[in-house]
TIVO-2410 file (N, C-alpha, C; in nm, 3 decimals):
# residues 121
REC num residu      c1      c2      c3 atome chaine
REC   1      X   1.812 -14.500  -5.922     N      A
REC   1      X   1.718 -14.554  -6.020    CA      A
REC   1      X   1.598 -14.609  -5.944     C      A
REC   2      X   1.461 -14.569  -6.001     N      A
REC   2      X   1.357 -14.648  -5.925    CA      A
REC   2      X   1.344 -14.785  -5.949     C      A
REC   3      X   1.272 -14.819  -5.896     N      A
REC   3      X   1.204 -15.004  -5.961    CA      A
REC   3      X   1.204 -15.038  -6.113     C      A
REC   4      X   1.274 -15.078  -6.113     N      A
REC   4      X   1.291 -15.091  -6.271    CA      A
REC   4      X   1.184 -15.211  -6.290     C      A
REC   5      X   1.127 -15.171  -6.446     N      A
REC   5      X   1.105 -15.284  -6.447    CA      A
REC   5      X   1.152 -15.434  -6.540     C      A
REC   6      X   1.098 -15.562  -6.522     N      A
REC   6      X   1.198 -15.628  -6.502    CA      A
REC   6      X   1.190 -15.738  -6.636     C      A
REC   7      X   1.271 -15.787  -6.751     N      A
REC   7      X   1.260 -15.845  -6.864    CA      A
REC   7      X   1.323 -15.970  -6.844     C      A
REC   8      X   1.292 -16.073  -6.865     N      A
REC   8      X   1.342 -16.251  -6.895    CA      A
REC   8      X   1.368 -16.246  -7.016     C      A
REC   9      X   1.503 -16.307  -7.003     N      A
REC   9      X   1.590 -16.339  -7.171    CA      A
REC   9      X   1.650 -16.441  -7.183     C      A
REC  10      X   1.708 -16.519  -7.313     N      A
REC  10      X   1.809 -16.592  -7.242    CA      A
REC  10      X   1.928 -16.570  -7.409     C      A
REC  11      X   2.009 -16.639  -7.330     N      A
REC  11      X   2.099 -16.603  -7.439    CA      A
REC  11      X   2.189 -16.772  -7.440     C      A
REC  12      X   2.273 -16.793  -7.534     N      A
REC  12      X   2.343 -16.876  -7.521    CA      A
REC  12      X   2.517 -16.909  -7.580     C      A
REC  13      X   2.601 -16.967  -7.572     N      A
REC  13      X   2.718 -17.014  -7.572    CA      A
REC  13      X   2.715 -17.075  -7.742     C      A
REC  14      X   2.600 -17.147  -7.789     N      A
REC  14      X   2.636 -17.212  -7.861    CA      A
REC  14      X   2.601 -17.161  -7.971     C      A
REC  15      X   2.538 -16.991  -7.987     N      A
REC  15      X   2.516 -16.911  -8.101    CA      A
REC  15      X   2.444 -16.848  -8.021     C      A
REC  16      X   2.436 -16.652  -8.081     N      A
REC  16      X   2.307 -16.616  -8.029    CA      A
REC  16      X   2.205 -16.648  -8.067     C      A
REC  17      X   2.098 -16.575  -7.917     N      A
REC  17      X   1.923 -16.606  -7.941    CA      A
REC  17      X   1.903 -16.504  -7.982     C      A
REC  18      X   1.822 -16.457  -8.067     N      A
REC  18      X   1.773 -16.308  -8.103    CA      A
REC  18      X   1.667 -16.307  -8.029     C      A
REC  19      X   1.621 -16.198  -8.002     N      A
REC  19      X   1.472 -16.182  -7.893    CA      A
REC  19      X   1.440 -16.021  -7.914     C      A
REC  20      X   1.299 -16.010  -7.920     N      A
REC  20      X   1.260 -15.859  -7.965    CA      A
REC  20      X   1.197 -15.806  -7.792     C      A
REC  21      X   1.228 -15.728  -7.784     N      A
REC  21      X   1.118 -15.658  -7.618    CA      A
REC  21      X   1.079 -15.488  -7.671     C      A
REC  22      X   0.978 -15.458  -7.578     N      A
REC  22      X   0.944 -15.331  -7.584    CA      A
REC  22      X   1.000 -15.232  -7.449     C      A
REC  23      X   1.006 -15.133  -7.494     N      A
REC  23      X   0.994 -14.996  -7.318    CA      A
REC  23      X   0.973 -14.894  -7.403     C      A
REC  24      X   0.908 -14.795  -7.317     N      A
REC  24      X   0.889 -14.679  -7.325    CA      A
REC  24      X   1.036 -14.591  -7.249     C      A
REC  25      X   1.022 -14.507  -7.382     N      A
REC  25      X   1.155 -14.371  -7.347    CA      A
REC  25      X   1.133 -14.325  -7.185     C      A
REC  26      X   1.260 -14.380  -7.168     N      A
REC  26      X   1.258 -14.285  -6.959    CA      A
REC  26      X   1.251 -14.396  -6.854     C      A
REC  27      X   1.196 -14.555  -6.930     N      A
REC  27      X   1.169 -14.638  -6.882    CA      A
REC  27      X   1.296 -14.704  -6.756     C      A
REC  28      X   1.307 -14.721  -6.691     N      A
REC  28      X   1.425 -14.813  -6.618    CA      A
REC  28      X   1.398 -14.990  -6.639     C      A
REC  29      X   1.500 -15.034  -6.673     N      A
REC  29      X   1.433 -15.140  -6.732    CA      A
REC  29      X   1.586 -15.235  -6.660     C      A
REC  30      X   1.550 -15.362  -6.599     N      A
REC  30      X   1.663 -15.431  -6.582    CA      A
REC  30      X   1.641 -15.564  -6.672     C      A
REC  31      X   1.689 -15.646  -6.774     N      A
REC  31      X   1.728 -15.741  -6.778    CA      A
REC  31      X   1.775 -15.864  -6.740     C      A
REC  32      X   1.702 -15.961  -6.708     N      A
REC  32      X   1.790 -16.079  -6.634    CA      A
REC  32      X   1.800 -16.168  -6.769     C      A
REC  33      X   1.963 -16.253  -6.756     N      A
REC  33      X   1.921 -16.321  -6.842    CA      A
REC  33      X   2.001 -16.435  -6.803     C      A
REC  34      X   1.952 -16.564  -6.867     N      A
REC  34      X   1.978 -16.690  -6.840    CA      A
REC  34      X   2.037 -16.773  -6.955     C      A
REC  35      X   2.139 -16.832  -6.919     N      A
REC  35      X   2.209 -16.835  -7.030    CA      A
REC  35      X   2.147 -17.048  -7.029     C      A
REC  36      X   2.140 -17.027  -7.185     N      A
REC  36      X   2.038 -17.163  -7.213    CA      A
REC  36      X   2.107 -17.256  -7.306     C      A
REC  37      X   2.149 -17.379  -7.293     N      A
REC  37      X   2.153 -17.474  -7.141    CA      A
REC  37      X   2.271 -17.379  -7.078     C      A
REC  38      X   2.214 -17.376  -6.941     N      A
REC  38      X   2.311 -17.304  -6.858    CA      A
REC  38      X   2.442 -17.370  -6.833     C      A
REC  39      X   2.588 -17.217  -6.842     N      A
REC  39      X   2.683 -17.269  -6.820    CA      A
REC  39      X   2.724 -17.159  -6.765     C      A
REC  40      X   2.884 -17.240  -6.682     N      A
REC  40      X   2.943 -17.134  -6.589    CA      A
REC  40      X   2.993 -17.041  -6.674     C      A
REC  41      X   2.918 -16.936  -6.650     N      A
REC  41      X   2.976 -16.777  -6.680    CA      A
REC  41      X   3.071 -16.721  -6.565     C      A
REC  42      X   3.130 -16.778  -6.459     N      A
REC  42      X   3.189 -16.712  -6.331    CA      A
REC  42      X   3.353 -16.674  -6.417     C      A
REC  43      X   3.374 -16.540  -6.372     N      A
REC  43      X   3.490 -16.488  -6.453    CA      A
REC  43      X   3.413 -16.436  -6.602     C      A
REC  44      X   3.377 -16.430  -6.679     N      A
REC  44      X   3.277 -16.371  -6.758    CA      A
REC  44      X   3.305 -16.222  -6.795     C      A
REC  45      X   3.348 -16.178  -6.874     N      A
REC  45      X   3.278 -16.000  -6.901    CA      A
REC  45      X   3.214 -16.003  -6.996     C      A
REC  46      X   3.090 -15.941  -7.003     N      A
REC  46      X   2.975 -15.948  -7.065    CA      A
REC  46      X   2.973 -15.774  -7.119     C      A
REC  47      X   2.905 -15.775  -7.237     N      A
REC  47      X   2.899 -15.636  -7.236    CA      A
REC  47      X   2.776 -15.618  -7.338     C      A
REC  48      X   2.712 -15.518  -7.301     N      A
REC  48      X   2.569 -15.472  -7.429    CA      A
REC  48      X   2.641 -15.365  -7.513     C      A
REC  49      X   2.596 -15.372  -7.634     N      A
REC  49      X   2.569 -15.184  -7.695    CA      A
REC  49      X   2.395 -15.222  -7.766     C      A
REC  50      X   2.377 -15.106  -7.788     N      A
REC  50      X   2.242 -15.048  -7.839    CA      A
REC  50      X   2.224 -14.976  -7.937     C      A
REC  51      X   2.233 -14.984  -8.064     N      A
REC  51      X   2.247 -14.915  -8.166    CA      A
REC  51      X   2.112 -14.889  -8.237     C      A
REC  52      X   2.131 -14.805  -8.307     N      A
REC  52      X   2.000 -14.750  -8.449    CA      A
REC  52      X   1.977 -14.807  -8.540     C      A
REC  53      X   2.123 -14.868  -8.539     N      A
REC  53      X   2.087 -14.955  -8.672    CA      A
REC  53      X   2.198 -15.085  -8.659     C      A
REC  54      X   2.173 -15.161  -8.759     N      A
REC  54      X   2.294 -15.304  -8.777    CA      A
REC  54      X   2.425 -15.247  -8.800     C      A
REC  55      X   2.467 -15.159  -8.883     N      A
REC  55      X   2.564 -15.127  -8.916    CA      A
REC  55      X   2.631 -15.037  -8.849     C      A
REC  56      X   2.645 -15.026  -8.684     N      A
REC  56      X   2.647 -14.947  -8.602    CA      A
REC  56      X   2.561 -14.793  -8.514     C      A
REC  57      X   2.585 -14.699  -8.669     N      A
REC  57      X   2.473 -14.606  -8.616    CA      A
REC  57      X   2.496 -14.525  -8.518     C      A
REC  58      X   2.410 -14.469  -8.440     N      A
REC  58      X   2.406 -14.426  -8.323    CA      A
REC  58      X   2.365 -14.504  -8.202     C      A
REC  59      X   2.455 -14.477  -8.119     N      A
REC  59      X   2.491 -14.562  -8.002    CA      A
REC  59      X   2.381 -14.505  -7.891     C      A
REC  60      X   2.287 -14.620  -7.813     N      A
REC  60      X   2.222 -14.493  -7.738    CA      A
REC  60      X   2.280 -14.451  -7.603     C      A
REC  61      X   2.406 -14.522  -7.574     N      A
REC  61      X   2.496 -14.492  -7.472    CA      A
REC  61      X   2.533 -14.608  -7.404     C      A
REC  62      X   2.653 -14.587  -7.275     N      A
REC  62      X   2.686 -14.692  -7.220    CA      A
REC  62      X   2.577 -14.747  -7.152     C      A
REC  63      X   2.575 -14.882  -7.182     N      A
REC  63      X   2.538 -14.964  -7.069    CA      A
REC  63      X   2.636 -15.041  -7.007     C      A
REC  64      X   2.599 -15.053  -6.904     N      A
REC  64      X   2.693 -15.109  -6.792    CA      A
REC  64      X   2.731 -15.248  -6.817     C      A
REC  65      X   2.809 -15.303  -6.814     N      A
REC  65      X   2.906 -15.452  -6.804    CA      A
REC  65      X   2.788 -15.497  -6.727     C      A
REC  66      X   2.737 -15.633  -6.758     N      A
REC  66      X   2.656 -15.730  -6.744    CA      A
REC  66      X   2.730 -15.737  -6.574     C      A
REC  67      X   2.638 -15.762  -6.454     N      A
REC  67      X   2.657 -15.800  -6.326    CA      A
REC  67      X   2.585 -15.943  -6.299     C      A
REC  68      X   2.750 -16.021  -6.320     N      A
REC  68      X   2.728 -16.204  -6.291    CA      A
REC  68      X   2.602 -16.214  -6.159     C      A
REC  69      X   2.483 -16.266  -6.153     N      A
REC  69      X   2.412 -16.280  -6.071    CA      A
REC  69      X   2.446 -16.462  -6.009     C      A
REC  70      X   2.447 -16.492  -6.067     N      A
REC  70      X   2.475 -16.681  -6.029    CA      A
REC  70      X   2.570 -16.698  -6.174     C      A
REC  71      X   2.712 -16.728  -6.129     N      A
REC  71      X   2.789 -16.754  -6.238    CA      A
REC  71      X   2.786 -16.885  -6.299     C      A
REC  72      X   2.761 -17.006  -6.189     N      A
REC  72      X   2.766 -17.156  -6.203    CA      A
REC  72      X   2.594 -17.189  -6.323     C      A
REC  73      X   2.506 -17.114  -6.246     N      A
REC  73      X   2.397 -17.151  -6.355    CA      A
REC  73      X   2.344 -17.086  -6.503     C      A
REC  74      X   2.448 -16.983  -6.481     N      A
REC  74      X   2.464 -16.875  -6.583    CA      A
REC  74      X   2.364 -16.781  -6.591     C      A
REC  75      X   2.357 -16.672  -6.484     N      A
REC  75      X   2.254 -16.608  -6.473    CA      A
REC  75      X   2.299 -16.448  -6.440     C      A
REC  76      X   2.318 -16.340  -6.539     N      A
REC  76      X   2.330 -16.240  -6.511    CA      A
REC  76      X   2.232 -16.127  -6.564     C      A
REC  77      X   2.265 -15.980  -6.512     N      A
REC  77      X   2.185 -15.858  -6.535    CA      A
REC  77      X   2.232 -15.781  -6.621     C      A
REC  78      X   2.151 -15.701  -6.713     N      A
REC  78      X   2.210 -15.520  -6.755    CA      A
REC  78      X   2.117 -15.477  -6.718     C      A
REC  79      X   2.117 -15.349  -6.658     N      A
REC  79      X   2.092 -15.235  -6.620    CA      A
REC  79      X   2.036 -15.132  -6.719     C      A
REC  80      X   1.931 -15.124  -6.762     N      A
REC  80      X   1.913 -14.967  -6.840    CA      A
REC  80      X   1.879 -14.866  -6.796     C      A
REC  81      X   1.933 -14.802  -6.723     N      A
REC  81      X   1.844 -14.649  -6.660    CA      A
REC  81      X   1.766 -14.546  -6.801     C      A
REC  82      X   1.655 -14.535  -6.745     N      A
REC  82      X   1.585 -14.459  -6.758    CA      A
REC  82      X   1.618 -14.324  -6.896     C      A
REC  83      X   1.752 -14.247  -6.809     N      A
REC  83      X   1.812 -14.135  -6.850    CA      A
REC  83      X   1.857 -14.169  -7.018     C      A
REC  84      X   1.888 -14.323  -7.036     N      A
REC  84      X   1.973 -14.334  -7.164    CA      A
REC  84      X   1.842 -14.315  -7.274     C      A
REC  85      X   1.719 -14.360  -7.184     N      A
REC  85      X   1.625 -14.382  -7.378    CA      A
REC  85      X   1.539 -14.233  -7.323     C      A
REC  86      X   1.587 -14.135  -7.239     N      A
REC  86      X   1.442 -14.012  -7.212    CA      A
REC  86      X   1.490 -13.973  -7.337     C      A
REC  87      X   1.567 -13.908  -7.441     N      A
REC  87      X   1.602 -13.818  -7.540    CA      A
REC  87      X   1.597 -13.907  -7.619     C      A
REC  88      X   1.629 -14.024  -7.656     N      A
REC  88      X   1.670 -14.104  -7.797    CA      A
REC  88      X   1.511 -14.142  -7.881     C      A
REC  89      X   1.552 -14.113  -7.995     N      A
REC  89      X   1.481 -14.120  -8.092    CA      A
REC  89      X   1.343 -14.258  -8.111     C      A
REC  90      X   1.248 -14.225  -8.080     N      A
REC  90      X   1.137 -14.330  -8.063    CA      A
REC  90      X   1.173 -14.418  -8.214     C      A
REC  91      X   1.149 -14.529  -8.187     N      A
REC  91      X   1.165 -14.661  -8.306    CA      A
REC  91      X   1.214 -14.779  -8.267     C      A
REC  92      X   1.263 -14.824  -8.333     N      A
REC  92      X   1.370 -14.954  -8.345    CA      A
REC  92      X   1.461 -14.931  -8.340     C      A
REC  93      X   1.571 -14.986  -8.276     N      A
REC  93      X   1.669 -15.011  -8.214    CA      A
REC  93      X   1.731 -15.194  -8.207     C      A
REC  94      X   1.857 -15.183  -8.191     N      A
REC  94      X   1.916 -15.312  -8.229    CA      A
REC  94      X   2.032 -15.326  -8.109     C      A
REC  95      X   2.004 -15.465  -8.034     N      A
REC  95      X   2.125 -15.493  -7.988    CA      A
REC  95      X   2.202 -15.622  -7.982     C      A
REC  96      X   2.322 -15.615  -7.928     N      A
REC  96      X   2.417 -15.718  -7.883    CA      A
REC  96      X   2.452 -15.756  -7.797     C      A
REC  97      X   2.434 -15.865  -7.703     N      A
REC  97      X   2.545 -15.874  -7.543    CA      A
REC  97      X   2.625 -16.003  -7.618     C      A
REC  98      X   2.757 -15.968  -7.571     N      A
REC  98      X   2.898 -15.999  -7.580    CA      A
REC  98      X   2.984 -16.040  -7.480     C      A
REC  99      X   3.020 -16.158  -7.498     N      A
REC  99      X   3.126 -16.205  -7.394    CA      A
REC  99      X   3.308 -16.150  -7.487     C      A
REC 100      X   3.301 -16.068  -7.409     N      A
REC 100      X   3.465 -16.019  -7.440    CA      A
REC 100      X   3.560 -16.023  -7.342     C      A
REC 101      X   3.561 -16.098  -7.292     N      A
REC 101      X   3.690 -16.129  -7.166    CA      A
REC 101      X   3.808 -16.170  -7.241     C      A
REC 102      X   3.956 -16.186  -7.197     N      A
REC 102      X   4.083 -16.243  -7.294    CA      A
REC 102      X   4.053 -16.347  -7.306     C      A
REC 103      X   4.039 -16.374  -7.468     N      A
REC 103      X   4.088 -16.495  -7.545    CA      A
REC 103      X   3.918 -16.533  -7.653     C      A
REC 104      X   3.823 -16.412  -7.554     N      A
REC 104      X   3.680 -16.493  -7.568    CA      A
REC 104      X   3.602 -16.359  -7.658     C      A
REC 105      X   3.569 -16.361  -7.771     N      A
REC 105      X   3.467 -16.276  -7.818    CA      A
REC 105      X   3.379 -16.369  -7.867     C      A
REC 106      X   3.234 -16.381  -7.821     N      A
REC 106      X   3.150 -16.446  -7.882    CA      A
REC 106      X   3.007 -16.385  -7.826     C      A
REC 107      X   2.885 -16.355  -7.967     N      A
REC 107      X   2.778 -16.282  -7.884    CA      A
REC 107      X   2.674 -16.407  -7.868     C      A
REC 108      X   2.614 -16.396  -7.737     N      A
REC 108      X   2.507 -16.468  -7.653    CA      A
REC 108      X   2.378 -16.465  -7.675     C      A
REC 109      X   2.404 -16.325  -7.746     N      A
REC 109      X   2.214 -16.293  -7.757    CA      A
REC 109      X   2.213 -16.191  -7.844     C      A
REC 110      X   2.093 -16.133  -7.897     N      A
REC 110      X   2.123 -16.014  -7.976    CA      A
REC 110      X   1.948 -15.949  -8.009     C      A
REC 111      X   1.913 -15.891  -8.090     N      A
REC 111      X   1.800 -15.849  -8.131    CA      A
REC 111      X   1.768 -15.752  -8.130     C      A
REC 112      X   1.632 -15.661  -8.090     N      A
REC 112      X   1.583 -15.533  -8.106    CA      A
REC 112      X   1.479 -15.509  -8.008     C      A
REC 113      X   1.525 -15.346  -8.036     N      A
REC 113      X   1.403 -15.288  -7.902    CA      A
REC 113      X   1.351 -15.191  -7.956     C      A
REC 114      X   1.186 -15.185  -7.964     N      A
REC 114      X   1.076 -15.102  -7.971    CA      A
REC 114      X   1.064 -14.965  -7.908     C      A
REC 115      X   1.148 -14.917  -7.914     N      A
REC 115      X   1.135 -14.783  -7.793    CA      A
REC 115      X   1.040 -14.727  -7.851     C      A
REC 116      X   0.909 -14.698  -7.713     N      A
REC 116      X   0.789 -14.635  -7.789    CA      A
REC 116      X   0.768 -14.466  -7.654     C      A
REC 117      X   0.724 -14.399  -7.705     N      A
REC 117      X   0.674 -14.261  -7.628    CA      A
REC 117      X   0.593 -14.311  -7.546     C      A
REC 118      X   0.636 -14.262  -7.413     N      A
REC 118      X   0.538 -14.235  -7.293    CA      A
REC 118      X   0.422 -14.110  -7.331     C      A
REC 119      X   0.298 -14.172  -7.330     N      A
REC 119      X   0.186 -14.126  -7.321    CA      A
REC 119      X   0.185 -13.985  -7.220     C      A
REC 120      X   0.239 -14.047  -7.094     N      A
REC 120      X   0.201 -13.954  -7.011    CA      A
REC 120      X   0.388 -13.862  -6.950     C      A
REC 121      X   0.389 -13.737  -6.910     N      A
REC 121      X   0.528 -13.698  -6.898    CA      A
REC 121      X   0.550 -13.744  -6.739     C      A
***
């Protein structure tokens, strides 16, 4: 993956934050996000999906399990390569990150993404 580029979020424990961002289809895009007031996420599984719509929809593929960056201040990544938005349908889009580890389902953050056409190929 090249240089992705790079989005500030935050999410939290005590309900999600909704938050809207943009990329262009093909884009590599990493996510950092900070979990607000920060708490230990260490041990943590975190997980995104990306859907078409609220009511599931079409999925625009795996994204990778959130990678704990600082667990004590609550600070981790997702990953979007590029490859998942080159084909998917330009619009709106909706997501979720999820703490689903045993015992724990609760979402952190959630909202929507603008996927818009690259101008140039």
């Amino acid at each position: 993956m090249a240089t992705p580029r790079t989005i500030y979020l935050r999410a939290s424990s005590y309900g999600s934050i909704t938050q809207g961002l943009r990329m262009f289809a093909g884009e590599d895009l990493l996510l950092n996000v900070q979990m607000t007031p920060p708490v230990d996420i260490t041990g943590w599984a975190i997980s995104m999906g990306v859907y078409s719509q609220y009511s599931g929809g079409t999925s625009l593929g795996t994204i990778s399990a959130a990678m704990i960056v600082d667990g004590p201040r609550g600070i981790f990544t997702f990953s979007i390569p590029g490859s998942l938005t080159a084909s998917a349908t330009v619009g709106r889009w909706v997501f979720d990150a999820r703490r689903t580890d045993s015992g724990s389902k609760m979402t952190v953050m959630d909202g929507w993404i603008d996927l818009r056409a690259a101008l140039q190929p």
